[in-house]
C-alpha positions in Angstrom: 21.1 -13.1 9.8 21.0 -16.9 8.4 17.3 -18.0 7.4 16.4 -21.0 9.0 13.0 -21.6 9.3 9.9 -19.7 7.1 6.4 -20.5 7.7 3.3 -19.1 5.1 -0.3 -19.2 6.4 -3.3 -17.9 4.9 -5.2 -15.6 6.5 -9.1 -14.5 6.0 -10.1 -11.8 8.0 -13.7 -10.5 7.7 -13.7 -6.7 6.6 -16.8 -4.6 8.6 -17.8 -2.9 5.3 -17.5 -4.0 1.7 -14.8 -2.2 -0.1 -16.3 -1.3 -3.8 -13.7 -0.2 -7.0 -14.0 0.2 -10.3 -12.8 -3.6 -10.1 -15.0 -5.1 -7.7 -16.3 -5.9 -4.2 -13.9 -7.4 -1.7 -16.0 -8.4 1.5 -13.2 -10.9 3.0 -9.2 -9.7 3.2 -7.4 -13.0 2.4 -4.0 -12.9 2.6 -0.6 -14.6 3.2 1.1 -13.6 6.3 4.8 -14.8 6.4 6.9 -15.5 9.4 10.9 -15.8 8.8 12.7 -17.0 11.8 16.6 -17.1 12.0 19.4 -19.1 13.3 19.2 -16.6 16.6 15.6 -17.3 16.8 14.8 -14.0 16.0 11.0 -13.8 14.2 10.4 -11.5 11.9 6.8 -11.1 10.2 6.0 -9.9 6.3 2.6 -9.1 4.3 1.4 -10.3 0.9 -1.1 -7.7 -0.1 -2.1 -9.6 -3.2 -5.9 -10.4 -3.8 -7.2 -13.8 -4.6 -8.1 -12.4 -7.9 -5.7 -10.6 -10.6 -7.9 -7.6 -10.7 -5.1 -5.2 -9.0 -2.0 -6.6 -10.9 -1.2 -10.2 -12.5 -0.4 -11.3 -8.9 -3.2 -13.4 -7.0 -3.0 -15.6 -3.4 -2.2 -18.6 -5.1 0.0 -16.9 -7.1 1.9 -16.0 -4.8 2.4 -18.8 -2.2 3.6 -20.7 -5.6 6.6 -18.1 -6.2 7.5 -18.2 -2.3 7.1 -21.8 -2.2 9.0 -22.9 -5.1 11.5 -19.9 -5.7 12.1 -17.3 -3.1 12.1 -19.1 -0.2 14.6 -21.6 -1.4 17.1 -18.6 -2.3 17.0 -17.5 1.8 16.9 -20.3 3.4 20.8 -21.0 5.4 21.7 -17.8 3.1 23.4 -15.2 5.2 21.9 -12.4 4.9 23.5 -9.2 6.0 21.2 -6.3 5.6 17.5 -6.3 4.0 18.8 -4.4 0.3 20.6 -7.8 0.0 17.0 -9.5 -1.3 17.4 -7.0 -4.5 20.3 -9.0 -5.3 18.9 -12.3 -4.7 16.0 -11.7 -6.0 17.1 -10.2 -9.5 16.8 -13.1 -11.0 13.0 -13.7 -11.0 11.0 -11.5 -12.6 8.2 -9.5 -11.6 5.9 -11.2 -8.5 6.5 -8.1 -6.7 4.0 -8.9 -3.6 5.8 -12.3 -3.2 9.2 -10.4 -2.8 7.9 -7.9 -0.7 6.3 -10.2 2.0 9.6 -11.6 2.3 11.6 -8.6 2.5 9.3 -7.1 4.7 10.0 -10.1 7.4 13.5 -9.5 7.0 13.7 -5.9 7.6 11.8 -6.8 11.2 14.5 -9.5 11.9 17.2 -6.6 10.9 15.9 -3.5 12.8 15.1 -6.2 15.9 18.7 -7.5 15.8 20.3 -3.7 15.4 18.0 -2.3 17.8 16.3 0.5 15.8 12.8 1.2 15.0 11.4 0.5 11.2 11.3 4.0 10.4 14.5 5.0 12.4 16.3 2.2 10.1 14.9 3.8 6.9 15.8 7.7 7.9 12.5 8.6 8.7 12.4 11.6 11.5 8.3 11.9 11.8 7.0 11.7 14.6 3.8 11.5 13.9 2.1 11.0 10.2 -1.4 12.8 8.3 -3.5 10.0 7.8 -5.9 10.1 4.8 -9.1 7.2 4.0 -9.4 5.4 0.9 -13.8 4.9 0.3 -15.4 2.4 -1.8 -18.3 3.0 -4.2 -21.5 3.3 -2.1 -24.9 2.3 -3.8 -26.2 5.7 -3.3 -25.2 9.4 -3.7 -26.7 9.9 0.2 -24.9 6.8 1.1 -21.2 8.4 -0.4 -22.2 11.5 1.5 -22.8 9.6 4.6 -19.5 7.8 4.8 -17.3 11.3 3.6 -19.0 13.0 6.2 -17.9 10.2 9.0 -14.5 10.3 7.5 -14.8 14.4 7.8 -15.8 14.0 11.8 -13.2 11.2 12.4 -10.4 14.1 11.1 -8.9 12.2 8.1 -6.6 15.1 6.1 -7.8 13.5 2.7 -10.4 11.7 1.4 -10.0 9.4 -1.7 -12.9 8.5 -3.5 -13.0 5.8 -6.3 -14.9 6.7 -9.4 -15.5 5.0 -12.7 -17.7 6.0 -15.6 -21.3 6.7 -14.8 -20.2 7.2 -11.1 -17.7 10.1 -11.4 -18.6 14.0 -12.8 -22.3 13.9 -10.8 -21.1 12.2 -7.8 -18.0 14.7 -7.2 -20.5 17.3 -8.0 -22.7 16.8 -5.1 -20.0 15.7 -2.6 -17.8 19.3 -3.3 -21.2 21.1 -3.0 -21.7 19.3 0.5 -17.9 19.7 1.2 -16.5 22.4 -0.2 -12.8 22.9 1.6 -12.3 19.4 2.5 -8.7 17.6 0.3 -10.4 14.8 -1.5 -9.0 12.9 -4.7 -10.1 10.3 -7.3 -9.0 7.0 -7.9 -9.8 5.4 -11.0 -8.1 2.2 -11.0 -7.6 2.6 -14.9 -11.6 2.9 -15.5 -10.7 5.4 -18.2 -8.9 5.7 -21.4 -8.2 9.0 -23.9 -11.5 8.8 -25.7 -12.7 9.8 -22.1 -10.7 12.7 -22.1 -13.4 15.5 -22.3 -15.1 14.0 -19.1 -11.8 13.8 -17.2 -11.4 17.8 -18.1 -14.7 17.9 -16.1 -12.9 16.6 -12.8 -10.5 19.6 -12.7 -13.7 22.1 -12.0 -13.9 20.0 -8.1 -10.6 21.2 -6.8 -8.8 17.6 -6.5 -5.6 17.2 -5.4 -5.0 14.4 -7.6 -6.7 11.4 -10.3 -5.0 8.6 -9.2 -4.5 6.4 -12.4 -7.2 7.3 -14.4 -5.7 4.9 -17.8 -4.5 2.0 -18.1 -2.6 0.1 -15.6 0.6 -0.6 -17.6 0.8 2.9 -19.5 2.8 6.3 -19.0 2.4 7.6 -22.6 -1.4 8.2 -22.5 -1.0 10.0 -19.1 1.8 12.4 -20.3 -0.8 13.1 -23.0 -3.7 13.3 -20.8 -1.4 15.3 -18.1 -0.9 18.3 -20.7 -4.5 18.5 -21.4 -5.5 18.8 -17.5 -5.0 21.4 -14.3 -5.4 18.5 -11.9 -2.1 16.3 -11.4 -2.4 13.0 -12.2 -0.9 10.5 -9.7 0.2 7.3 -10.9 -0.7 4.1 -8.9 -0.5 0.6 -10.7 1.8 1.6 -13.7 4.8 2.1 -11.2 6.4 -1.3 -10.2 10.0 -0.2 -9.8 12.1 3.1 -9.5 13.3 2.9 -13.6 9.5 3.1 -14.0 9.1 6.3 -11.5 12.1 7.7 -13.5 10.4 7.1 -17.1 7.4 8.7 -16.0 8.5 11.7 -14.2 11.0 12.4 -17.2 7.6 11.9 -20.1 6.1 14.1 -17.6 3.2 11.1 -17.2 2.3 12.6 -13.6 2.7 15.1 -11.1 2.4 12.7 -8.2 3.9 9.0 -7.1 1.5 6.6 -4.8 4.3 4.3 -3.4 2.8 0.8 -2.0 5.7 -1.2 -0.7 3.9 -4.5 -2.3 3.6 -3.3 -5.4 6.9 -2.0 -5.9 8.7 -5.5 -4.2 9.0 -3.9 -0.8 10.6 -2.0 1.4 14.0 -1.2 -0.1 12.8 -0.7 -3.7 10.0 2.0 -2.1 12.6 4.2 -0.4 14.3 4.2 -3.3 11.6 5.5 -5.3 11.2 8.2 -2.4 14.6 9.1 -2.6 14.5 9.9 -6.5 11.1 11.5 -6.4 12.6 13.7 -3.4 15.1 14.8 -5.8 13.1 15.4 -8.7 10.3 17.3 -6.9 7.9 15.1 -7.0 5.6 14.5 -3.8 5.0 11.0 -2.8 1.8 9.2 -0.4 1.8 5.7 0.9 -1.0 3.7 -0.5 -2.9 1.4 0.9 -3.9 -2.2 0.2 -6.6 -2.9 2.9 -3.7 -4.5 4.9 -3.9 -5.9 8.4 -1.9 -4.5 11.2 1.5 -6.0 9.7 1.4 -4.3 6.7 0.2 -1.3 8.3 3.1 -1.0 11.0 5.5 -1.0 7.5 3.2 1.7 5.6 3.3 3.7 9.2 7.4 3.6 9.3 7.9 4.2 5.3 5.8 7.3 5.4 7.9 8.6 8.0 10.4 9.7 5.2 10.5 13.4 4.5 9.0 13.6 1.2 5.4 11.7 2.0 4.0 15.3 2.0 0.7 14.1 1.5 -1.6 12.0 3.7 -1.5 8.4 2.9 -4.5 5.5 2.8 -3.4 4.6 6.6 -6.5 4.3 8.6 -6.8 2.7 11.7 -7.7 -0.7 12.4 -11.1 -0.1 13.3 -12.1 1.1 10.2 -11.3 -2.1 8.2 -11.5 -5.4 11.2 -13.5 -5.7 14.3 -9.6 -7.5 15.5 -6.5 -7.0 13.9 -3.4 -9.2 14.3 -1.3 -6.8 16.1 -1.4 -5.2 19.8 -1.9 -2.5 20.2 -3.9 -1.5 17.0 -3.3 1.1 15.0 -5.0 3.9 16.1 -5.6 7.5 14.3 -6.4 10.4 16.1 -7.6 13.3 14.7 -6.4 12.4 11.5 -2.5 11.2 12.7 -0.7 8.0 13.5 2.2 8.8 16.2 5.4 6.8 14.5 6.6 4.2 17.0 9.5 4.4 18.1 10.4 1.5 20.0 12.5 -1.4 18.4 11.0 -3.5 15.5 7.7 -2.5 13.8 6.1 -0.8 17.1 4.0 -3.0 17.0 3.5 -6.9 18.8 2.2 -9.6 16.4 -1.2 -10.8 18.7 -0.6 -15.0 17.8 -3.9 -15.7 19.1 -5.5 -13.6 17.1 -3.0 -15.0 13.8 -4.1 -18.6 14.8 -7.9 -17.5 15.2 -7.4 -16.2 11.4 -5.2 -19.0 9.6 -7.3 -21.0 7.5 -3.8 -23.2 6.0 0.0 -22.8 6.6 2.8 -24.1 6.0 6.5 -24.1 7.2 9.9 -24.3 5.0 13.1 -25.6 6.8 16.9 -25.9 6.0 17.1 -29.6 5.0 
């Protein structure tokens, strides 16, 4: 494929509750949505998933647009490009900006799987037909209120709920909710609220059964969770501290963790994440697709990546309906009874809805071979 045309917009899509972390609130998902279109005219569509504040990684909106804009757009455009892994090479010389390399890459593995007539997840191996979807919950403002949403998620069949905690909304809170749900999977995600002086109250969180602490330290570390790790039955999974697969190797070997959350943003996108899979798979160490309250683009990569064989556990891939009142594919992504069916037809298996794109864009801008 030879790049010939990109175009970037800005998309704000109104979410139909307010997602609370340890970090904050986010009651809007704004986001860039890139479109890559090649000499053959074939369009191929990629997601930024980075916030409009650094509060997940370094990486922001602006951010963003500025790296595609002034550096990795410029290194595809009229570049022939003959498979997707090619952008690792390309892209090897700019460091970090992970979410910017993976909206690109995610636009050209939709030109490549459309052009070689193969589904996303049939291009990446994956032989699932259908996937466990789990549900990632915010911070309510009341115990009843938590409660109220698990129990929805409960009826609605999710395999696993994740719950986000931070200090003073943790050991109490998991208390009540595994005394009103005793056998359902649930987890806690921390988003680095925690550090080893907290260690005696983490201990606490193995008494609830979890099947996981998703990043309970800091963001950037895997010494203080190999040390926290030995001190606790539940396995820690690590989240924001893996950017690459020499990271996942570092940490499986210090014994940091006994799980992997792979996001294809955060770890540069598609090719990078299978990668990590691959080695993990290897190593014994389960992997789950996380989630970055993506619209349907995003979600239709998620969808194919966790088709892979060692995504043994459910992922934060909820269905549309849950986040937007529209989303910017057709159909949406629907779960039922707690699965996703894989598509299987060619592309992402799922049609980008431009009305709905336009109806979203609030600025955008196209790139063309000069």
């Amino acid at each position: 494929m030879k790049i010939k045309k990109v175009t970037i917009r800005h998309l704000s899509m109104q979410l139909k509750h307010p997602f609370s972390t340890s970090f904050g609130t986010i009651y809007n998902k704004e986001f860039l949505l890139l479109e890559v279109e090649d000499e053959q005219g074939t369009i191929g569509f990629g997601e930024s998933v980075a916030f409009e504040a650094p509060w997940y990684t370094e990486e922001t909106l602006k951010t963003t647009w500025h790296m595609m804009e002034d550096f990795l757009i410029p290194l595809i455009l009229n570049q022939e490009i003959e498979h997707p892994d090619d952008t690792l090479e390309l892209f090897k010389g700019i460091r970090k900006n992970y979410m910017a390399k993976s909206a690109i890459e995610g636009a050209l593995w939709d030109i490549y799987v459309q052009q070689t007539n193969q589904s996303l997840a049939q291009a990446l191996g994956g032989k699932k037909e259908k996937i466990e979807v789990g549900i990632s919950l915010g911070i309510q403002e009341t115990i009843d209120k938590q409660i109220e949403v698990v129990a929805k998620a409960v009826k609605d069949g999710y395999k696993r709920i994740k719950l986000k905690i931070k200090p003073g909304w943790d050991i109490e809170m998991m208390r009540v909710l595994r005394e009103n749900f005793p056998d359902v999977p649930m987890m806690a995600d921390a988003n680095s609220a925690y550090t080893l002086a907290d260690i005696e109250k983490i201990k606490q969180l193995d008494e609830f059964n979890l099947m996981m602490i998703e990043q309970p330290l800091s963001s950037d570390d895997i010494i203080d969770h190999a040390v926290l790790q030995r001190q606790i039955k539940t396995p820690i999974c690590l989240d924001e501290s893996i950017h690459s697969l020499e990271d996942a190797r570092k940490a499986i070997e210090l014994g940091s963790c006994g799980v992997i959350n792979i996001k294809i943003g955060r770890v540069g996108g598609i090719s990078e994440a299978k990668r990590i899979h691959d080695y993990c798979e290897d190593k014994g160490i389960p992997v789950w697709c996380g989630g970055m309250l993506e619209s349907g683009i995003g979600r239709a990569h998620n969808i194919a990546l966790t088709a892979l064989s060692n995504f043994v556990m459910p992922g934060d891939t909820a269905g549309s309906s849950h986040y937007f009142e529209q989303d910017i594919i057709t159909p949406e992504v629907i779960a039922r009874d707690g699965y996703i069916t894989v598509p299987q037809e060619v592309g992402i298996g799922y049609t980008p809805n431009l009305e709905a794109i336009n109806k979203y864009t609030v600025a955008s801008k196209t790139y063309k071979c000069v």
